[in-house]
DSSP file (Angstrom, degrees, kcal/mol; ACC not computed):
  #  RESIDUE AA STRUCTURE BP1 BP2  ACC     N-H-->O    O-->H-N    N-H-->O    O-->H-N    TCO  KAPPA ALPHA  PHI   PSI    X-CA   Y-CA   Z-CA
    1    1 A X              0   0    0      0, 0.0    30,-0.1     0, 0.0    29,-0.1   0.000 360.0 360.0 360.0 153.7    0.0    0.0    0.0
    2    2 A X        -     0   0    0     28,-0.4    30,-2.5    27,-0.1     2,-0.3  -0.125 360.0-156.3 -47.0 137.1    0.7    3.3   -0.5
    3    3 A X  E     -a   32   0A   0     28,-0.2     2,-0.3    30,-0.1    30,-0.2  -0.723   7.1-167.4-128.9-172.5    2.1    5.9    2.1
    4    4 A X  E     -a   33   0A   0     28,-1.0    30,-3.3    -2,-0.3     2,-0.5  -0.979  21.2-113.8-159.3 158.8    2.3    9.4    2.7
    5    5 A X  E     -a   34   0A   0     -2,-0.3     2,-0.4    28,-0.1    30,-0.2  -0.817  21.1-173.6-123.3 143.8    4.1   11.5    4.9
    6    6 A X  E     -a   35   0A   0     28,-1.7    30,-6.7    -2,-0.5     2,-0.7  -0.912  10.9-156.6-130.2 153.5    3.4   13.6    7.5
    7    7 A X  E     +a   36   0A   0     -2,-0.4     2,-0.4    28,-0.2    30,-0.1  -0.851  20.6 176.0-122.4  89.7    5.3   16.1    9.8
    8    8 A X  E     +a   37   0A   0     28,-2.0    30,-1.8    -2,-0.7     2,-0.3  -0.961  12.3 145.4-131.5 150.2    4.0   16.8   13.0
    9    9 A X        +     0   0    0     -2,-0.4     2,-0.2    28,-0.2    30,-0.1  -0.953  33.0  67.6-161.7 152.2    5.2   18.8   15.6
   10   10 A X  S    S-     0   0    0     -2,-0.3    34,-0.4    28,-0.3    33,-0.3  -0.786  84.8 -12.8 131.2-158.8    3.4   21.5   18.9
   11   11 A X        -     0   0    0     -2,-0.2     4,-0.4    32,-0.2    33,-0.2  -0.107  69.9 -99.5 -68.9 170.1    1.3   20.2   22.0
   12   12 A X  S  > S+     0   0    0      2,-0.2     4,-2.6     1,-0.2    -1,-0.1   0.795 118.1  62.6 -63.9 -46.9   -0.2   17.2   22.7
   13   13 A X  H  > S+     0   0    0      1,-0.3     4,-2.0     2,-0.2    -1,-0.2   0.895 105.0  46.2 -25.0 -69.4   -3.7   18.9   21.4
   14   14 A X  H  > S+     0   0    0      2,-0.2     4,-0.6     1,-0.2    -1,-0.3   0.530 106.5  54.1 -64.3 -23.6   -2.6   19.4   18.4
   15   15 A X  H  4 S+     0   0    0     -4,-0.4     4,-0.5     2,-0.2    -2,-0.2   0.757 105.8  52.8 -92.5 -27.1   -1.0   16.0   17.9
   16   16 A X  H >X S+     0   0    0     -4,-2.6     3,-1.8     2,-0.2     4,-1.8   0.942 115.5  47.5 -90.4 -55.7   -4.6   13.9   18.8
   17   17 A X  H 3X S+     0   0    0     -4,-2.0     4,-1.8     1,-0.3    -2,-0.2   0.890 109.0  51.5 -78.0  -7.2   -6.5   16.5   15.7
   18   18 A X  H 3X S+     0   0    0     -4,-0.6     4,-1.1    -5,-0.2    -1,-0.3   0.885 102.0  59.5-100.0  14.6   -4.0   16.0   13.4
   19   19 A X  H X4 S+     0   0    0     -3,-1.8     3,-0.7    -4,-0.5    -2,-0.2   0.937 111.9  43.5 -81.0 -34.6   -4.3   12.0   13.9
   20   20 A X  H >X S+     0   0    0     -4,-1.8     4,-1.1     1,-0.2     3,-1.1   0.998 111.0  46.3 -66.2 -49.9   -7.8   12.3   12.8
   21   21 A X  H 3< S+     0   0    0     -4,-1.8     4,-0.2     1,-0.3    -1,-0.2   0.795 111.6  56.5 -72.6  -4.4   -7.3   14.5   10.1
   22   22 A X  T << S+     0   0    0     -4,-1.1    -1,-0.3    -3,-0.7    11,-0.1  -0.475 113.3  53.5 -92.5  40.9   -4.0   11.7    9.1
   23   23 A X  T <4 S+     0   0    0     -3,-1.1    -2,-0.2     9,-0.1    -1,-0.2   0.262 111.4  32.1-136.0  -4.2   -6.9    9.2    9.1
   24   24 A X  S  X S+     0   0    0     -4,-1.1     4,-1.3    -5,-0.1    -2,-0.2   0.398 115.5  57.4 -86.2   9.2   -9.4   10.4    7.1
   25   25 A X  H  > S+     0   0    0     -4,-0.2     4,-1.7    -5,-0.2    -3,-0.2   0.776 114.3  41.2-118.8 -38.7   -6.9   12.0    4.7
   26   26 A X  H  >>S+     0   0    0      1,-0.2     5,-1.6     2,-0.1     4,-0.5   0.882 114.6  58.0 -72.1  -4.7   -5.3    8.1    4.3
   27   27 A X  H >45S+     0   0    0      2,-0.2     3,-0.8     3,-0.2    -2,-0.2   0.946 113.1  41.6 -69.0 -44.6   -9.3    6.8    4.2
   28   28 A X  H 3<5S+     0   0    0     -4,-1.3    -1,-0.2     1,-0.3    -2,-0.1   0.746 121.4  33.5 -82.7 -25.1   -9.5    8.8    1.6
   29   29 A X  H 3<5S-     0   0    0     -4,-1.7    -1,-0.3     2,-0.1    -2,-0.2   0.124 100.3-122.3 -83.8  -1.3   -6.2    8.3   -0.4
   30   30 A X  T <<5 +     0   0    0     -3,-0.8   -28,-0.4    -4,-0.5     2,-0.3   0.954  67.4 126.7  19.6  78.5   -6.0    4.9    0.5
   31   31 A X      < -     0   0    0     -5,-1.6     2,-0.3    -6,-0.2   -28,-0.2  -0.929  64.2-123.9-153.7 174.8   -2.7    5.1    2.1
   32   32 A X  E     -a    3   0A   0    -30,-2.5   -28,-1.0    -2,-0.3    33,-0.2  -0.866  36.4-127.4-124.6 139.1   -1.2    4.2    5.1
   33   33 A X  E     -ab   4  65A   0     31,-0.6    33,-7.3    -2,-0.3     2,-0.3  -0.818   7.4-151.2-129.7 127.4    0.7    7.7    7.0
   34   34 A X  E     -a    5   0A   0    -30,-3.3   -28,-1.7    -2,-0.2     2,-0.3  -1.000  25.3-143.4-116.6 136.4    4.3    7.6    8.1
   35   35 A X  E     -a    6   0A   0     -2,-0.3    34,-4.7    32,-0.3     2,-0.8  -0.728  12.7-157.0-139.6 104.0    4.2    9.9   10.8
   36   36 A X  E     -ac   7  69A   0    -30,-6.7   -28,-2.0    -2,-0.3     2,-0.7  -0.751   7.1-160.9 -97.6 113.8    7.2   12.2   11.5
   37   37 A X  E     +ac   8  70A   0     32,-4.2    34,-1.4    -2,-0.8   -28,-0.2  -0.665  15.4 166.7-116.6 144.6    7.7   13.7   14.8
   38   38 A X        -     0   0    0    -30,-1.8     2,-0.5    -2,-0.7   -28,-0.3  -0.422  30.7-106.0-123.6-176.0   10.0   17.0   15.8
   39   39 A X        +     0   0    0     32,-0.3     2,-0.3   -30,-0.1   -30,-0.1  -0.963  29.9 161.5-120.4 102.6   10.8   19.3   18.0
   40   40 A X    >   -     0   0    0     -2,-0.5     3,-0.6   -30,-0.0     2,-0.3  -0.875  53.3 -85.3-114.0 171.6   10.0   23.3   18.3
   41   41 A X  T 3  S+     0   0    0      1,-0.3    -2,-0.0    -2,-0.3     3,-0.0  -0.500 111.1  19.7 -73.2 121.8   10.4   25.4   21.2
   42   42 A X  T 3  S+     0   0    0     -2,-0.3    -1,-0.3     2,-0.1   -31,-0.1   0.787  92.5 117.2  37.4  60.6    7.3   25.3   23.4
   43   43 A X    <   +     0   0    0     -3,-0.6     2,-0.3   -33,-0.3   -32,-0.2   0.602  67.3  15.4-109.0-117.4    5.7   22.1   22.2
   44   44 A X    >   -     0   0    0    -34,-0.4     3,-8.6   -33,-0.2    -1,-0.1  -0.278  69.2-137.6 -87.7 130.6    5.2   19.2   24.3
   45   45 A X  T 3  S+     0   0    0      1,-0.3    -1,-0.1    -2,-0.3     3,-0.1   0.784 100.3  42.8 -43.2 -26.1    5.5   19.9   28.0
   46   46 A X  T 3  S-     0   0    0      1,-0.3     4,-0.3     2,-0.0    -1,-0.3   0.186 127.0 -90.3-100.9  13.5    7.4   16.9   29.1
   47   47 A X    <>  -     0   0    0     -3,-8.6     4,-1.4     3,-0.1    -1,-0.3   0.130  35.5 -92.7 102.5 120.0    9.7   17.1   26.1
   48   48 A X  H  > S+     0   0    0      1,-0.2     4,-2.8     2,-0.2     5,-0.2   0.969 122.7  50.9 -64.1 -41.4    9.3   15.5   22.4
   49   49 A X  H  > S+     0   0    0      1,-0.2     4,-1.1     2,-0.2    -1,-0.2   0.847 107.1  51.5 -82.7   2.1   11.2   12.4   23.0
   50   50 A X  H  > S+     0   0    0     -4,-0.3     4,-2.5    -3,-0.3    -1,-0.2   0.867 115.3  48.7 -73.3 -20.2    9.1   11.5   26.4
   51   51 A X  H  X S+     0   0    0     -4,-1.4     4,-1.5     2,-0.2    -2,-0.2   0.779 113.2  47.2 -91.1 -18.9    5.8   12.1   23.8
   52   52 A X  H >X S+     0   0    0     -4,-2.8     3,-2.1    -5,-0.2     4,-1.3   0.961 111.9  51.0 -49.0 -77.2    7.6    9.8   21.4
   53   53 A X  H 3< S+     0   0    0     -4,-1.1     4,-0.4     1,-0.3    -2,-0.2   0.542 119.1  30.9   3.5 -70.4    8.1    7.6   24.1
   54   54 A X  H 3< S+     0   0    0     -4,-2.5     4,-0.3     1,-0.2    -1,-0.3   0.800 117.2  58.7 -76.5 -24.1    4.6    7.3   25.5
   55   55 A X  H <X S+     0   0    0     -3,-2.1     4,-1.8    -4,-1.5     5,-0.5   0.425  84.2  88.8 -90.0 -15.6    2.9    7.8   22.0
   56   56 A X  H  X S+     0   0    0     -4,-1.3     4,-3.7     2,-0.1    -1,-0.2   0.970  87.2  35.6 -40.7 -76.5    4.6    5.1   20.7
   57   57 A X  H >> S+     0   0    0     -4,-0.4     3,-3.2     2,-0.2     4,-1.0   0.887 117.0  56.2 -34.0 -98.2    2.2    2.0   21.5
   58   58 A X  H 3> S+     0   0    0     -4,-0.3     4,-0.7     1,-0.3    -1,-0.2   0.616 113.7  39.9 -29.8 -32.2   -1.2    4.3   20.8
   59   59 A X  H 3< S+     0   0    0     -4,-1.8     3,-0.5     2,-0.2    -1,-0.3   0.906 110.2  58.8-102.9 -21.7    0.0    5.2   17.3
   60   60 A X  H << S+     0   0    0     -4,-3.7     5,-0.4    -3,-3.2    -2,-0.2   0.990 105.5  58.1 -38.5 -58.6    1.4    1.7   16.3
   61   61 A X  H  < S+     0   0    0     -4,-1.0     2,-0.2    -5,-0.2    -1,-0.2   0.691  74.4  95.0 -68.2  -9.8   -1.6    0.7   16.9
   62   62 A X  S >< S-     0   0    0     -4,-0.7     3,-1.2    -3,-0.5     0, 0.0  -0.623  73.5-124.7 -81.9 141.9   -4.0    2.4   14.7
   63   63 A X  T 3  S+     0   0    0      1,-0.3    -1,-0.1    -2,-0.2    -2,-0.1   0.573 108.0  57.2 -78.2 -12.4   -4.9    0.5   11.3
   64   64 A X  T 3  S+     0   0    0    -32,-0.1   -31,-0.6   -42,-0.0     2,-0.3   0.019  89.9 111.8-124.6  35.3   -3.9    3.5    8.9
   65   65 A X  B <   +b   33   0A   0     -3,-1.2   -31,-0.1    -5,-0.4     3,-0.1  -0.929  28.6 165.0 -86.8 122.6    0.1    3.7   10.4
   66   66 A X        -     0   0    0    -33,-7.3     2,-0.2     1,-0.7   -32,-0.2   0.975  65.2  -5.8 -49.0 -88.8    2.5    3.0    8.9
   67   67 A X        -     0   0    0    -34,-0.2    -1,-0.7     2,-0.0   -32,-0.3  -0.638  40.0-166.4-112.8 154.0    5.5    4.4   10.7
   68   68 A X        +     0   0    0     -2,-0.2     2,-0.3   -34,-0.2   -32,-0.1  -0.927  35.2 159.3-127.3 108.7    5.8    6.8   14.0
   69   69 A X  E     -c   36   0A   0    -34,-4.7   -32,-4.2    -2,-0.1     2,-0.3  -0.764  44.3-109.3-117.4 169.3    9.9    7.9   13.7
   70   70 A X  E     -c   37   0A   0     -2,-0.3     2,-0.9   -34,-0.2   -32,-0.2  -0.783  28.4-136.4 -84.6 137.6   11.8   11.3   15.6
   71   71 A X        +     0   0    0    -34,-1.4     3,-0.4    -2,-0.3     2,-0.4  -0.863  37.1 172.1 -99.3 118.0   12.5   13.6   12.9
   72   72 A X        +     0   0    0     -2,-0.9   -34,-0.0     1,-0.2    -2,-0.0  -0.885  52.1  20.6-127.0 159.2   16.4   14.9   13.8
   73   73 A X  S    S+     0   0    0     -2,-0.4     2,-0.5     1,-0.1    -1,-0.2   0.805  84.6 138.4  66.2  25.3   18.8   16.9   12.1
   74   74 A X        -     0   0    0     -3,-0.4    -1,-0.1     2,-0.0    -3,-0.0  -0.788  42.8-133.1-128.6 149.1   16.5   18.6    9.7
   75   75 A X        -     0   0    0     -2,-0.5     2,-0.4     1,-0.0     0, 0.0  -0.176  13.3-139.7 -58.1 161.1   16.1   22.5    8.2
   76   76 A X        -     0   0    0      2,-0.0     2,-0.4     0, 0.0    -1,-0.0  -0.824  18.2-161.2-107.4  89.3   13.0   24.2    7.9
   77   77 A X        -     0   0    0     -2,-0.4    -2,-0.0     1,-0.0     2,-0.0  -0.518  13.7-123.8 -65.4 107.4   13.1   25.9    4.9
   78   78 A X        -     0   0    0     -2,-0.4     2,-0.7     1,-0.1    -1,-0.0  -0.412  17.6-128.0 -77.9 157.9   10.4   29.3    4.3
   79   79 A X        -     0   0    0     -2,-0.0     2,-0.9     0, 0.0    -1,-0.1  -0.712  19.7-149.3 -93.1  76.1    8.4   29.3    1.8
   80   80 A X        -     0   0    0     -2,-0.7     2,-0.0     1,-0.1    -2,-0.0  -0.395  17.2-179.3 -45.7  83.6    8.7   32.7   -0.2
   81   81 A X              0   0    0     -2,-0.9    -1,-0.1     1,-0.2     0, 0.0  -0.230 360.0 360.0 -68.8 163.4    5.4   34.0   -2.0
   82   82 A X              0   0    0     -2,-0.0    -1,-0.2     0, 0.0    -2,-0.0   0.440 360.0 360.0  93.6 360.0    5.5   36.9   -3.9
């Protein structure tokens, strides 16, 4: 099957809506989401790798994961309109 990737990164909040919206948007693609997750500066309280850590299990298990990896080492690059 097919995958897609996604990039997620903030509070805890934020990380439970965008697994629903990463599970209708693979219902809808038929695909299966590998699920990247990072680190910005006032995101998860205890720290991104304890939310890996605990988030591990919960997101293995749901039928329309792939992957759940740490994203490290990587650039943000802006996006220039105009």
């Amino acid at each position: 099957m097919r995958t897609q990737n996604f990039t997620i990164c903030g509070k805890l909040g934020d990380f439970v809506h965008m697994m629903f919206a990463m599970k209708h948007m693979c219902e809808k693609n038929n695909t299966q989401a590998d699920i990247y997750l990072y680190h910005v500066e006032g995101g998860f309280e205890l720290g991104t790798d304890t939310a890996y850590r605990e988030l591990l299990d919960i997101v293995m298990n749901q039928p329309f994961v792939n992957s759940f990896q740490m994203l490290e080492n990587f650039k943000i690059v802006p996006i220039v309109t105009g």
